[in-house]
MARPA-155415 format. One record per residue: residue in three letters; residue number from 1; x, y, z of N, C-alpha, C, CB in turn. Coordinates in steps of 0.02 Angstrom, whole numbers, m for minus. Atoms other than C-alpha are relative to their C-alpha. Glycine has a CB too. Layout:
<sites>
<rest ALA; nr NUM; n_px X; n_py Y; n_pz Z; ca_px X; ca_py Y; ca_pz Z; c_px X; c_py Y; c_pz Z; cb_px X; cb_py Y; cb_pz Z>
...
</sites>
This chain:
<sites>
<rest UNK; nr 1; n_px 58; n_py m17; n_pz 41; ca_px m2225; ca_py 2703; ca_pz m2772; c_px m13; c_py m54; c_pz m52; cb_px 11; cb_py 68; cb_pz m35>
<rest UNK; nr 2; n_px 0; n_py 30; n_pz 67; ca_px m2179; ca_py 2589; ca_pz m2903; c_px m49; c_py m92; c_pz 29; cb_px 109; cb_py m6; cb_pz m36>
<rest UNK; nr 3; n_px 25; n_py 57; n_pz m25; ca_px m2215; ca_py 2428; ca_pz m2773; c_px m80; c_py m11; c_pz 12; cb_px 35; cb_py m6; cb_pz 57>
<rest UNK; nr 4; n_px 59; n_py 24; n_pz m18; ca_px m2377; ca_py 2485; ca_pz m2732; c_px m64; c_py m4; c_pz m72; cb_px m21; cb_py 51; cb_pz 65>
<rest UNK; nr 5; n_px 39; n_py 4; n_pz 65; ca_px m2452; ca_py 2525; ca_pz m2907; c_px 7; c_py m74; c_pz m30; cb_px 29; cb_py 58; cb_pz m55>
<rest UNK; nr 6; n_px m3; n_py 91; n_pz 27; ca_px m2381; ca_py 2333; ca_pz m2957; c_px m75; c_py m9; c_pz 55; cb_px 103; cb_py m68; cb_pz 35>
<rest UNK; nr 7; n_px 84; n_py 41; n_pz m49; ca_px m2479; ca_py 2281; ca_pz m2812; c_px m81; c_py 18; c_pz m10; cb_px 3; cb_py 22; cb_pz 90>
<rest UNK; nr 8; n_px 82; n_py m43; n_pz 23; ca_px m2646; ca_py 2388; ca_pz m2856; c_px m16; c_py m58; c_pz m65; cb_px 10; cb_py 113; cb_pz m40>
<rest UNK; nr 9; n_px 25; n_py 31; n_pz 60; ca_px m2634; ca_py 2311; ca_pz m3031; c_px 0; c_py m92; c_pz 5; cb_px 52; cb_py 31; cb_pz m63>
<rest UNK; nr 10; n_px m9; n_py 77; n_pz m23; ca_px m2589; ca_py 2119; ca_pz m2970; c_px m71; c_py m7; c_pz 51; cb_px 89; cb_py m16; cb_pz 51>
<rest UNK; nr 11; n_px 58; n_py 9; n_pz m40; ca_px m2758; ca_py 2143; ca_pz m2859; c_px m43; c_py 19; c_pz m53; cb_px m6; cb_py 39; cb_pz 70>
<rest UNK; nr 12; n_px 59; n_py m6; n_pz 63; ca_px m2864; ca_py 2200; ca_pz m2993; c_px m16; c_py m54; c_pz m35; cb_px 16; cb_py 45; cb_pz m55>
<rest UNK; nr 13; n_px 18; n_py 55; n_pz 36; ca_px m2824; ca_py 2068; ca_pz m3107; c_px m22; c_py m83; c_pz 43; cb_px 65; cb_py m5; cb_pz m47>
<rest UNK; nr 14; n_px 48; n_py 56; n_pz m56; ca_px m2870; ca_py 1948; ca_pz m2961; c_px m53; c_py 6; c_pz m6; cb_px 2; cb_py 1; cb_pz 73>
<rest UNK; nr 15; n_px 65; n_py 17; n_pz 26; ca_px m3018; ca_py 1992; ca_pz m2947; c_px m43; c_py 10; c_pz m58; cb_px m28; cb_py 17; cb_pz 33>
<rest UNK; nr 16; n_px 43; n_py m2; n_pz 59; ca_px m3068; ca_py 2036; ca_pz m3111; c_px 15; c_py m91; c_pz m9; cb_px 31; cb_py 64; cb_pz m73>
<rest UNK; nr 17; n_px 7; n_py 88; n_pz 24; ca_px m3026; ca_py 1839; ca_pz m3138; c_px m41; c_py m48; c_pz 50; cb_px 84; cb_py m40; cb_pz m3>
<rest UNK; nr 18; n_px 23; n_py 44; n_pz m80; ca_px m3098; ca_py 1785; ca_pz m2970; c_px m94; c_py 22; c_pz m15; cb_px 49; cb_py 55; cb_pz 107>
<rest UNK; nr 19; n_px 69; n_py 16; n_pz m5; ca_px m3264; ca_py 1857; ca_pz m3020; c_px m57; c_py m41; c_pz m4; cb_px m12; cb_py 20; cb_pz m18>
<rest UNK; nr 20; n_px 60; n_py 57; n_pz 24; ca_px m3355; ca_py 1742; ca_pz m3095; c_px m21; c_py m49; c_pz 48; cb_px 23; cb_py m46; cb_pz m60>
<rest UNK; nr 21; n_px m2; n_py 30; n_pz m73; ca_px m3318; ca_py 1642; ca_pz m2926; c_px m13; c_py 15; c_pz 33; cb_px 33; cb_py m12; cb_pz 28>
<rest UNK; nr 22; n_px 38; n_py m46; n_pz m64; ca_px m3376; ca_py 1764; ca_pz m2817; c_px m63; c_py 40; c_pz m2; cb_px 44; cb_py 52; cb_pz 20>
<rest UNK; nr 23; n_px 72; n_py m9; n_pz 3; ca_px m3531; ca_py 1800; ca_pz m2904; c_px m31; c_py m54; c_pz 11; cb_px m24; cb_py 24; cb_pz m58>
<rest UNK; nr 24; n_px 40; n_py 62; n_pz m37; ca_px m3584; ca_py 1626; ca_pz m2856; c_px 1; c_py m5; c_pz 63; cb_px 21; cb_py m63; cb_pz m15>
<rest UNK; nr 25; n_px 13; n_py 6; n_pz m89; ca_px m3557; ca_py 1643; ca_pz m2687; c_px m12; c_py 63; c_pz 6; cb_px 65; cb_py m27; cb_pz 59>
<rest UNK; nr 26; n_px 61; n_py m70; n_pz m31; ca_px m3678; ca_py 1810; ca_pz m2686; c_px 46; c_py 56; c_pz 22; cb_px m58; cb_py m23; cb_pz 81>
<rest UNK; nr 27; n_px m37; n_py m73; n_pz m4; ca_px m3529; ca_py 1959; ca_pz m2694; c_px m34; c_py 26; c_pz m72; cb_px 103; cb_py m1; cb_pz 2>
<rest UNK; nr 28; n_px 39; n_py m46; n_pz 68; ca_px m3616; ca_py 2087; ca_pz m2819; c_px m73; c_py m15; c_pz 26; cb_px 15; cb_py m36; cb_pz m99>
<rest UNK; nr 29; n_px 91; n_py m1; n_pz m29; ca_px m3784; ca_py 2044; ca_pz m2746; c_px m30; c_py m2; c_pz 70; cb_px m39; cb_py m63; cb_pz m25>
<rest UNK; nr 30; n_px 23; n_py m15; n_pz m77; ca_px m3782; ca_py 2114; ca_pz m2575; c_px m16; c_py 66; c_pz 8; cb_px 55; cb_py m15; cb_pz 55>
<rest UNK; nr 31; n_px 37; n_py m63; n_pz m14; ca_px m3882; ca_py 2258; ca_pz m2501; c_px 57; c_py 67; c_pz m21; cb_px m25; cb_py 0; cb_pz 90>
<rest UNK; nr 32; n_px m38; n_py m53; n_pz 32; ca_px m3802; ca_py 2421; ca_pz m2577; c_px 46; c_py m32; c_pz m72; cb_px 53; cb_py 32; cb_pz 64>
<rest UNK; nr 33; n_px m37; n_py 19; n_pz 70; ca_px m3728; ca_py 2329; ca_pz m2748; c_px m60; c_py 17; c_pz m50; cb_px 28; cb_py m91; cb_pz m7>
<rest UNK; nr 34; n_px 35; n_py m61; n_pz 57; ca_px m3821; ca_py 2444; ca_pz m2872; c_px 14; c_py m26; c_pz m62; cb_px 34; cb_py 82; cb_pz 1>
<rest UNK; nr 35; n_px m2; n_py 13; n_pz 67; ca_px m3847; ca_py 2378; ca_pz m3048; c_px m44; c_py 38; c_pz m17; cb_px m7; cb_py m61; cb_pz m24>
<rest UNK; nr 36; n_px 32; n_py m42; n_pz 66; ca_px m3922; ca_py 2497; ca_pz m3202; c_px 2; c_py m34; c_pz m46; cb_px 28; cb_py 61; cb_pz m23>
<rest UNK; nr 37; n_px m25; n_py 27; n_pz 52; ca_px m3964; ca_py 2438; ca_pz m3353; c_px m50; c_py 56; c_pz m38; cb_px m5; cb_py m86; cb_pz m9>
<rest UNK; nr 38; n_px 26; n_py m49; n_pz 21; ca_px m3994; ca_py 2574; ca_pz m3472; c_px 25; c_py m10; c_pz m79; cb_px 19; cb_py 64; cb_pz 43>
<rest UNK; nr 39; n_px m18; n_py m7; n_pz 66; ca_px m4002; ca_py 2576; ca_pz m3659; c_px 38; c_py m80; c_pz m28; cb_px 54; cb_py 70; cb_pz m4>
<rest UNK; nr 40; n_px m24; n_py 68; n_pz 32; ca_px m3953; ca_py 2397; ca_pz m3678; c_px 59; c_py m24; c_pz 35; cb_px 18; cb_py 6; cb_pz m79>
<rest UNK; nr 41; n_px m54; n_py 19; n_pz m22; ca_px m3796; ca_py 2411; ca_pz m3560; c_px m29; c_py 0; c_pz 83; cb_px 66; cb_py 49; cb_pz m27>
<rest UNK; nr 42; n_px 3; n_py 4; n_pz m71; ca_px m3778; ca_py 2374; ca_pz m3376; c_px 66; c_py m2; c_pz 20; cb_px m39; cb_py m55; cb_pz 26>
<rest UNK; nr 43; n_px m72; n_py m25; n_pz m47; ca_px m3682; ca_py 2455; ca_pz m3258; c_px m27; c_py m26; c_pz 67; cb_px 22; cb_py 101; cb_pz 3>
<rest UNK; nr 44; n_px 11; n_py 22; n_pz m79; ca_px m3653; ca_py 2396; ca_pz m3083; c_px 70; c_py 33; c_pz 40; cb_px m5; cb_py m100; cb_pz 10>
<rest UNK; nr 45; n_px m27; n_py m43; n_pz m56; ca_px m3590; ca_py 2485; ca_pz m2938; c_px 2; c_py m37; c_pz 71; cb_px m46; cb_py 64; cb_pz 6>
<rest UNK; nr 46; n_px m12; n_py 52; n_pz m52; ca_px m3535; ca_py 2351; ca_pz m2802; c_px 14; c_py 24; c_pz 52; cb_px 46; cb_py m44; cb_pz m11>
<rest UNK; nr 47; n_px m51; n_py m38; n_pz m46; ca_px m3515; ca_py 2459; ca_pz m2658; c_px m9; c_py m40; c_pz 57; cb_px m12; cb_py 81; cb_pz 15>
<rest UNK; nr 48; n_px m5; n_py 2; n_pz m73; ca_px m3582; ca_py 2369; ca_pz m2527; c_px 60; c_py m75; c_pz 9; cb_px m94; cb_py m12; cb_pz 38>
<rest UNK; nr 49; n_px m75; n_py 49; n_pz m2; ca_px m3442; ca_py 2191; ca_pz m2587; c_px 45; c_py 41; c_pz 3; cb_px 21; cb_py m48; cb_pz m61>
<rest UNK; nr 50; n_px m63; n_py m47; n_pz m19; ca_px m3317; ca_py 2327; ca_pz m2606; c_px 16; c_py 14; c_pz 73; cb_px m10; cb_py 70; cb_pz m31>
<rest UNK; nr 51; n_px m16; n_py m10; n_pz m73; ca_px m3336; ca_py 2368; ca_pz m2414; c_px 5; c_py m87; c_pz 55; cb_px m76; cb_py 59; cb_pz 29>
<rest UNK; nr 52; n_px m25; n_py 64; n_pz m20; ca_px m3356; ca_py 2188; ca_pz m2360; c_px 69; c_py m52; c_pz m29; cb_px m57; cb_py m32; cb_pz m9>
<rest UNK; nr 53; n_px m71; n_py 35; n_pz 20; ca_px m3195; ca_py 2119; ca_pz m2472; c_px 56; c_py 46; c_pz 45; cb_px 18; cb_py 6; cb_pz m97>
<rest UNK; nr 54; n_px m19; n_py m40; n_pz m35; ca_px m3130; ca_py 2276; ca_pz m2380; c_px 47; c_py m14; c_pz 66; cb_px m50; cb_py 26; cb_pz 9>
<rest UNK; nr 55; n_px m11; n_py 4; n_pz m51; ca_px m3146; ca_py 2245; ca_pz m2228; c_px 22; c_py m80; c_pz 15; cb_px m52; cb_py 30; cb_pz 30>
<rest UNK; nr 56; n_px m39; n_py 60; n_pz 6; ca_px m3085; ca_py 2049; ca_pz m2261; c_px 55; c_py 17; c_pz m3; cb_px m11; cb_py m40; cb_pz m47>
<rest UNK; nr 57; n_px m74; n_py m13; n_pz 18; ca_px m2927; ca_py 2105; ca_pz m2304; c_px 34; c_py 25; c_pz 53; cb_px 10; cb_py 46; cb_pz m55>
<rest UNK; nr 58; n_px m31; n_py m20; n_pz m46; ca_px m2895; ca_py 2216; ca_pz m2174; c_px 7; c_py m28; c_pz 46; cb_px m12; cb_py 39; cb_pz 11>
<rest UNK; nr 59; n_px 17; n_py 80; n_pz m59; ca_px m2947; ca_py 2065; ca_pz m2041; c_px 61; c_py m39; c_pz m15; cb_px m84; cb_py m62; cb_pz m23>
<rest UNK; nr 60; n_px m67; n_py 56; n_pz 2; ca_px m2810; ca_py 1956; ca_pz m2144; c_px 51; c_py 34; c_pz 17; cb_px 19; cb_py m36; cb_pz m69>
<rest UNK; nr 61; n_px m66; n_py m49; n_pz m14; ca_px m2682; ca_py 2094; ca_pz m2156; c_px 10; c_py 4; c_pz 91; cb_px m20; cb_py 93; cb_pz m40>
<rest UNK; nr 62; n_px m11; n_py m27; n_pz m77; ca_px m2692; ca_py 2134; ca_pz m1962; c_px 19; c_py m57; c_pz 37; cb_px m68; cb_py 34; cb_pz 37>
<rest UNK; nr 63; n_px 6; n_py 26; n_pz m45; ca_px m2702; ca_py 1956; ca_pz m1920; c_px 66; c_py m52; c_pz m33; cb_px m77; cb_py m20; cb_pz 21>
<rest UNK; nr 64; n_px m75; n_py 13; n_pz 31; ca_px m2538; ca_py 1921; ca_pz m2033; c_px 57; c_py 13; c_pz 40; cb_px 13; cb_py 43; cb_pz m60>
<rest UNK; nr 65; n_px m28; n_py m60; n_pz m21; ca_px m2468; ca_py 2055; ca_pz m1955; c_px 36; c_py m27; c_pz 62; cb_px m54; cb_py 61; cb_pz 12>
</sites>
């Protein structure tokens, strides 16, 4: 339990640092990535990079494997 919560949090802070890099190469601005901006704040809802980093991973993982 303990290995995979490290790992959860060691991938987060990836890409929270990797963003700024991967909003230049057009992740956050593909069909289904949902931004609001309401009251002065903006929220964004990345679902459709969430399913394409997704499904990258699982491609490397399998082909690790």
């Amino acid at each position: 339990m303990l290995k995979w919560l490290l790992a959860i949090v060691i991938a987060l802070l990836l890409f929270s640092g990797l963003t700024p890099w991967l909003r230049r190469m057009g992740l956050g601005k593909l069909p289904g990535d949902f931004t609001f901006v309401r009251d002065g704040r903006r929220y964004e809802f990345p679902l459709g990079s969430t399913i394409l980093l997704s499904l990258l991973a699982t491609l490397l993982f399998h082909m690790l494997k």
